[in-house]
C-alpha positions as CSV (number, residue, x, y, z in Angstrom):
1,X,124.5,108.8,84.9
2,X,126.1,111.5,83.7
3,X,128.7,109.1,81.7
4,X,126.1,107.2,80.0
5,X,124.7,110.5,79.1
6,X,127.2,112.0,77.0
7,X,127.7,108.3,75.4
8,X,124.5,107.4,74.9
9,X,124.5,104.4,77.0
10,X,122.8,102.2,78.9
11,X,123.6,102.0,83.3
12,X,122.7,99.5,85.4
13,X,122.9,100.1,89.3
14,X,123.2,96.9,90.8
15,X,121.7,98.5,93.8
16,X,119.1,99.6,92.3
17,X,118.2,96.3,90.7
18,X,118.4,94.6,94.8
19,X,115.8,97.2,95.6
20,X,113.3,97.0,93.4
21,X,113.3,93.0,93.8
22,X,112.4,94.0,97.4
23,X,109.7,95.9,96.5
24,X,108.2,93.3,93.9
25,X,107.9,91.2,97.0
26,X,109.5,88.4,95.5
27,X,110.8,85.3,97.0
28,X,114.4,86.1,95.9
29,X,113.3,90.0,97.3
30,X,112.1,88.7,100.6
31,X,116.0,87.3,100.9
32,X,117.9,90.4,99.7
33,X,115.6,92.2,102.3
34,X,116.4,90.1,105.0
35,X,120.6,90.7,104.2
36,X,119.6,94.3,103.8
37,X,118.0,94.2,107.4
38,X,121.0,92.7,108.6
39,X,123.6,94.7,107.2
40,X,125.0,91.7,105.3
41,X,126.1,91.8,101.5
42,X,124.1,90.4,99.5
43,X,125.5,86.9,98.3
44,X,126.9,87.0,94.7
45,X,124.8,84.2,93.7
46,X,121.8,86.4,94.4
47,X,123.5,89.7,92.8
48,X,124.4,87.6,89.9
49,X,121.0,85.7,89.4
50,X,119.5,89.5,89.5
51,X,121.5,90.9,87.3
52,X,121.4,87.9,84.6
53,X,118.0,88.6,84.5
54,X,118.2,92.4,83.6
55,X,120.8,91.8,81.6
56,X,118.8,89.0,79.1
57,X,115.9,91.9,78.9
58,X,118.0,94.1,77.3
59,X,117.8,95.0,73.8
60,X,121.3,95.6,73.4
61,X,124.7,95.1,75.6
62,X,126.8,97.8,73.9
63,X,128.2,100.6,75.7
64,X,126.7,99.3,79.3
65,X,128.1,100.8,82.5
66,X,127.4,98.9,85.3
67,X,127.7,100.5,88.7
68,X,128.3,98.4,91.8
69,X,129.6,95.5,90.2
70,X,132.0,93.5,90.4
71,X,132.5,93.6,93.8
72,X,134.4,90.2,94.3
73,X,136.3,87.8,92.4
74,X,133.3,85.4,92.1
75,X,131.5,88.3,90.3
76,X,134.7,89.5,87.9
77,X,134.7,85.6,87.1
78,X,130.8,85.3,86.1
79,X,131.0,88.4,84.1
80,X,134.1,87.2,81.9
81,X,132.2,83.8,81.8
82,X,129.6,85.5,80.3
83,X,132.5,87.3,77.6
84,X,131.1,90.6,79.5
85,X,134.7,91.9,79.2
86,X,135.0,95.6,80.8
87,X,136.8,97.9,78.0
88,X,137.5,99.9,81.2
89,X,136.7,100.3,84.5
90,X,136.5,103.5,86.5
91,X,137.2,103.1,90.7
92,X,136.5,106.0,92.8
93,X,138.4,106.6,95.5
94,X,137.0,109.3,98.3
95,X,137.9,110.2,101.7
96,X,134.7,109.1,103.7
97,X,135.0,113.1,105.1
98,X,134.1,114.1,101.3
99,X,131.1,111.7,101.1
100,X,129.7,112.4,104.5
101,X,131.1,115.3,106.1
102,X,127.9,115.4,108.8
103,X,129.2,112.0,110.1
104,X,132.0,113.5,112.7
């Protein structure tokens, strides 16, 4: 958040997207619960279909960072498909002892 802060832009969290499908009760929310439930990923069909959506209700797709996503190839292929080339992406790479260090 902070990123799109000091650039003025727009962030999309992918996960946040899945969870607020959930809570519109939706058919397509009903199925990302059940994954959820299960521990599963969400398919990229699904992630993608979701995210299409948000993306067309946008009033502009300039300086966009999306977090979560891609995850897979299948993703990294739709986006390019859709000429959403990434100018960069930034991967974060943490010890799982930094992120949860009351998990021992």
């Amino acid at each position: 958040m902070k990123l799109s802060q000091h650039f003025g832009s727009t962030t999309i969290s992918v996960g946040d997207l899945l969870k607020k499908e959930v809570v519109k009760k939706t058919e397509l929310g009903s199925q990302i619960e059940q994954f959820i439930s299960e521990f599963l990923y969400v398919p990229d069909s699904v992630v993608v279909e979701i995210l299409s959506k948000y993306m067309q209700s946008l009033e502009t797709t300039n300086h966009i960072f999306i977090e979560g996503f891609p995850k897979t190839m299948f993703q990294a292929k739709f986006m390019v498909s859709k000429g959403l080339v990434p100018d960069a992406i930034i991967f974060l790479n943490y010890p799982a002892e930094a992120c949860l260090p009351n998990l021992k």
